[in-house]
C-alpha positions, 0 to 999 in steps of 0.5 A: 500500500502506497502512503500519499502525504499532503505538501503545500507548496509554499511559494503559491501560498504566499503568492495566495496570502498576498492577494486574496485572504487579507481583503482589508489592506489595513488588517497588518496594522490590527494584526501587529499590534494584537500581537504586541498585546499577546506579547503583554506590550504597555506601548506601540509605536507606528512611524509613517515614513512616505520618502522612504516608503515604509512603515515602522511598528515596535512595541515594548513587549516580550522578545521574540525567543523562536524565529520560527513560530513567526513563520509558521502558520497554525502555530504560535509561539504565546503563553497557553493563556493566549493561545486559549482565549484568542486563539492566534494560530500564527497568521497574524504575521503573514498580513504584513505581507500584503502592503511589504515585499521586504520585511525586516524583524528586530528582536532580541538579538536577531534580525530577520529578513523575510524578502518575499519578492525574491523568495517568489523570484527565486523559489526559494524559502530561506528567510535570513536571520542575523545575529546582532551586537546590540539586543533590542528589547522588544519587537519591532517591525519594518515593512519596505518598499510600502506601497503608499498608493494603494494604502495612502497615509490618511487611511493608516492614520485613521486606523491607527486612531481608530486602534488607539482610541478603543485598545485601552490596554496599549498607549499607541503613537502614531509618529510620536503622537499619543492616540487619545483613548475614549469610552466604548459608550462616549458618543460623539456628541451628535444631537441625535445619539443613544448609548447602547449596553446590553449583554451583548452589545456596549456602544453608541449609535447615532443620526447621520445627515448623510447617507454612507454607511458608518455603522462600525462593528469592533471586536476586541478594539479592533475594526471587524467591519461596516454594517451596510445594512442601516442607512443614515446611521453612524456609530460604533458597536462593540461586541463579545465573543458571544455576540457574533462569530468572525470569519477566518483569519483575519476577523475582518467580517461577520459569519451570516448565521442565527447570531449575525441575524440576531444581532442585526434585530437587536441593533434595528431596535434600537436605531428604531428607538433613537429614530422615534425618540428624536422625532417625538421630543427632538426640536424641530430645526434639529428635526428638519436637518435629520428628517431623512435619518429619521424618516428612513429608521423610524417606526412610522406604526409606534408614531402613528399613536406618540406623534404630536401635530402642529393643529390649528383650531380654525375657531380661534381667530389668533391661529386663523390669522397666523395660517393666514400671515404665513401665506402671506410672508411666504408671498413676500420670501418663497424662501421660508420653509418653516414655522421657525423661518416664518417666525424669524421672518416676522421678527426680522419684519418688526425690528426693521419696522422699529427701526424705521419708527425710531428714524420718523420719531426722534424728531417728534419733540412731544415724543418722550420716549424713542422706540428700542433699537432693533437688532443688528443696526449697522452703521458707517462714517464718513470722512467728514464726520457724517454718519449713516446708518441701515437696518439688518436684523439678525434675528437667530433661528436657533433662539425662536421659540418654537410652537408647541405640537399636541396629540389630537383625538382624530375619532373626536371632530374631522381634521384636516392637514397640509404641509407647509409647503402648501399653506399657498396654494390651499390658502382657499381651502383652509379659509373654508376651515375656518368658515366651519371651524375645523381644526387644521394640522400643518405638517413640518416635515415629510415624516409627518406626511407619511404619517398623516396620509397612513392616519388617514386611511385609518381615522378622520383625517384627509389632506385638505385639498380633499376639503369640498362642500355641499351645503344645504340651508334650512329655515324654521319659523316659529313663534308667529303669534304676534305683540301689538307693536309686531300687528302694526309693524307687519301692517305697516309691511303689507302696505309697503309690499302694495307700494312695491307692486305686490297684491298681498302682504309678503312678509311675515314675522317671527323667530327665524332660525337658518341653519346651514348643513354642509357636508364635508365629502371626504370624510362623509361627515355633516355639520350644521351649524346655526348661522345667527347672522341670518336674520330673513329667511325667504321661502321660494314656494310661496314666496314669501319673506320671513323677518326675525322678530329680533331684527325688527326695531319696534320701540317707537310703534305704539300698540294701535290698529289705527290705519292713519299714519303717525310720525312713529310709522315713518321713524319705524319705517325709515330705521328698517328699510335697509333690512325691508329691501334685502328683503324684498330684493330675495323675492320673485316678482314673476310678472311684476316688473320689479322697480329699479330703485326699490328706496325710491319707490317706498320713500315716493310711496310714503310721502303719497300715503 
């Protein structure tokens, strides 16, 4: 029987190991100083040197007493402690060879030369070792012929500030400069953040304005990777063996199992958890600068219920005028985009027509007291001593007071919303809320108009373009039993309708109540509501005109059926005939000709009678 042994060629596993197993070109710098922590290292120094082209790394560490462990792979040679908790296999080493075609060791009392391009050359694997005069206490690495090209400086300064800020064992320099250390869970410092300790996860998250994906996940102090799954999300999340399992040799990715899965549905809510949290209590210019982060992260269906709207109650006449002021700043500066920007925009309006009062009055002598200056008045001198000076309010945004959202019960009254954007071109409809004393939501953002238009799909909510009305008016009369003064009023009205033109007496006296029904389409909702400005109400099947008796001023009439006019008659007539020809102008005259100037007929009338 033939014995077969397995050999591996050792020139095409270099060639192997620099192209491909090593995917991050910046792993030779987490490589080399966790192997300066396995060698229980206090300090790492890292010298950039690109006029030379190579890259210094030395640590204090033990000295390295077997040159061969640093060469072979799956073997180490570390103190049992350290090969059973991080289990280094001795590929660490080898990821040096991806940015180094000539590498040199120092320690002890060796130096070792591992030319990699001429051992592939010469297919050769002798790696020279040297012995030196001068010991050197710890390790120290040199990698030539660097190829700052494909790893510019920037990116090893990056991740040798990323190292030192998070390996809090080791004190790393970077060409002679102490990286600063920093806390798993300090934040930094955005307006939008959240502290994440949990079990498995110690860390911070944040809202990103931008879009790229900064979601950093650590193992150990080191770099593993960027999430690409969690857009407009910044943050740095360190986790445990526990946590997730990496992939081989170099930790630089997550393996996609249970844990990988599970890890992304814990780190998902708690980006949900910021997004919303933001949203509810955060101040809306912050909000508007982070609303696509928040938009894109947050549990719209949690919002639907916790979200408190900018609502306008159409009935209160301060907020129907403020609706109706934005529209008209906005005519005035397109540019505003936000209650925040229309309140500075007012404000800027006023301190500039303060300004302009202080000019026009502080040459008024009886004027005790000169309006305040405005904010932000600029001045200028001349040569000559003369002086001049304009106006530029510098009103901050950031100091606005900003009006406060409430929740609203939408099961309660019909709702109606818009964003700001709109307050212009549905400046018509919001009118007709208020004629009907709606309430109306402005909406700040476009979060809140995905909600709104979910909500309305659920509640008694729609846009407010949707506002349509179809009104119906309904008169009652009721009480028409008369007083003597009301008998002789209404006498008084049927001869006024024969001066007209009519046969019979078209009036008729009362307790007029109109009541207007209109029903809102959208929401298939009717609302009626008493119209007390309704003080006639004309019935076109009879034809006939019905006056409320509260209309009618009748203190002057005496209590007389008397059919000869006294000066009480006229005073009675004279006080009430502008109300007496609206009435009449509500009638059909059929094949009466109706009189042009229906005063002059009555006053020609009255002065025949």
């Amino acid at each position: 029987m033939n014995n077969v042994q397995v050999r591996v060629n050792v020139i095409n596993q270099l060639k192997l190991l620099r192209q491909s197993t090593f995917k991050d070109k910046l792993s030779f710098l987490d490589e080399d100083i966790q192997n300066a922590q396995r060698a229980k290292a206090t300090e790492v120094m890292i010298e950039i040197d690109q006029f030379n082209r190579k890259v210094t790394i030395e640590n204090n560490g033990q000295k390295l007493t077997n040159p061969q462990a640093l060469f072979s792979i799956a073997e180490s040679e570390w103190d049992e402690d350290i090969q059973k908790s991080e289990s280094p296999f001795g590929m660490g080493f080898f990821s040096n060879i991806t940015v180094s075609d000539h590498i040199e060791v120092f320690s002890g009392n060796r130096h070792i030369i591992f030319n990699v391009k001429e051992m592939i050359q010469s297919n050769k694997t002798d790696i020279e070792v040297n012995e030196i005069d001068n010991t050197y206490e710890g390790f120290k690495l040199v990698l030539n012929n660097f190829d700052f090209k494909e790893v510019p400086s920037s990116l090893i300064r990056e991740r040798v500030e990323l190292l030192g800020k998070y390996i809090h064992e080791l004190d790393i320099y970077c060409n002679g400069v102490l990286q600063p250390k920093k806390n798993l869970t300090d934040t930094d410092g955005s307006i939008f953040s959240s502290v994440i300790k949990t079990d498995n996860i110690q860390g911070w998250i944040a809202l990103n304005s931008g879009f790229g994906d900064n979601l950093k996940v650590f193992y150990k102090g080191r770099l593993v990777t960027k999430l690409d799954s969690h857009y407009y999300i910044k943050g740095d999340l360190h986790i445990n063996d526990k946590t997730l399992n990496l992939t081989s040799p170099d930790r630089k990715d997550i393996v996609r199992d249970d844990k990988y899965y599970a890890f992304l549905n814990e780190v998902t809510n708690h980006i949900k958890e910021l997004a919303n949290e933001s949203f509810l209590n955060g101040k809306q210019r912050n909000i508007d600068e982070y609303i696509d982060a928040i938009a894109w992260n947050a549990d719209k269906e949690k919002l639907k219920s916790e979200t408190s709207f900018l609502v306008f109650d159409t009935e209160d006449r301060n907020d129907s005028e403020y609706l109706e002021n934005i529209a008209l700043a906005k005519r005035k500066n397109p540019k505003i985009k936000s209650v925040n920007q229309y309140e500075a925009f007012i404000k800027s309006e006023a301190a500039r027509q303060s300004e302009s009062n202080h000019k026009e009055i502080e040459f008024t002598q009886e004027v005790k007291t000169k309006a305040p200056e405005a904010e932000g008045i600029k001045t200028w001198s001349g040569s000559e001593g003369s002086v001049g000076g304009y106006s530029e309010p510098e009103i901050d945004e950031n100091k606005i007071e900003e009006r406060k959202g409430q929740q609203i019960d939408f099961n309660s009254e019909p709702v109606f919303w818009l964003s700001f954007d709109q307050i212009v071109e549905q400046e018509k409809k919001f009118k007709i809320a208020h004629h009907y004393k709606l309430k109306v939501i402005v909406s700040r953002n476009k979060l809140e108009n995905t909600i709104l238009e979910t909500l309305g799909k659920e509640k008694n909510i729609v846009h407010i373009s949707e506002l349509t009305e179809s009104t119906l008016i309904k008169a009652f009369i009721s009480n028409t039993e008369l007083s003597k003064k009301e008998s002789r009023a209404l006498m008084l009205l049927d001869m006024l309708s024969r001066m007209i033109g009519f046969n019979r007496n078209v009036f008729a006296i009362g307790d007029v109540m109109v009541i207007k029904q209109t029903e809102i389409t959208a929401l298939q909702h009717t609302i009626e509501k008493i119209e007390d400005d309704f003080v006639v109400a004309y019935d076109y099947l009879i034809n006939k005109v019905y006056i409320d008796r509260a209309a009618i001023d009748d203190s002057k009439l005496i209590e007389s059926t008397d059919e000869i006019l006294n000066i009480n008659d006229y005073k009675f007539i004279l006080s009430n005939l502008k109300e007496i020809v609206r009435s009449v102008n509500l009638m059909n005259f059929g094949n009466l000709e109706k009189p042009n100037d229906l005063y002059e007929r009555i006053i020609k009338g009255l002065s025949l009678a």
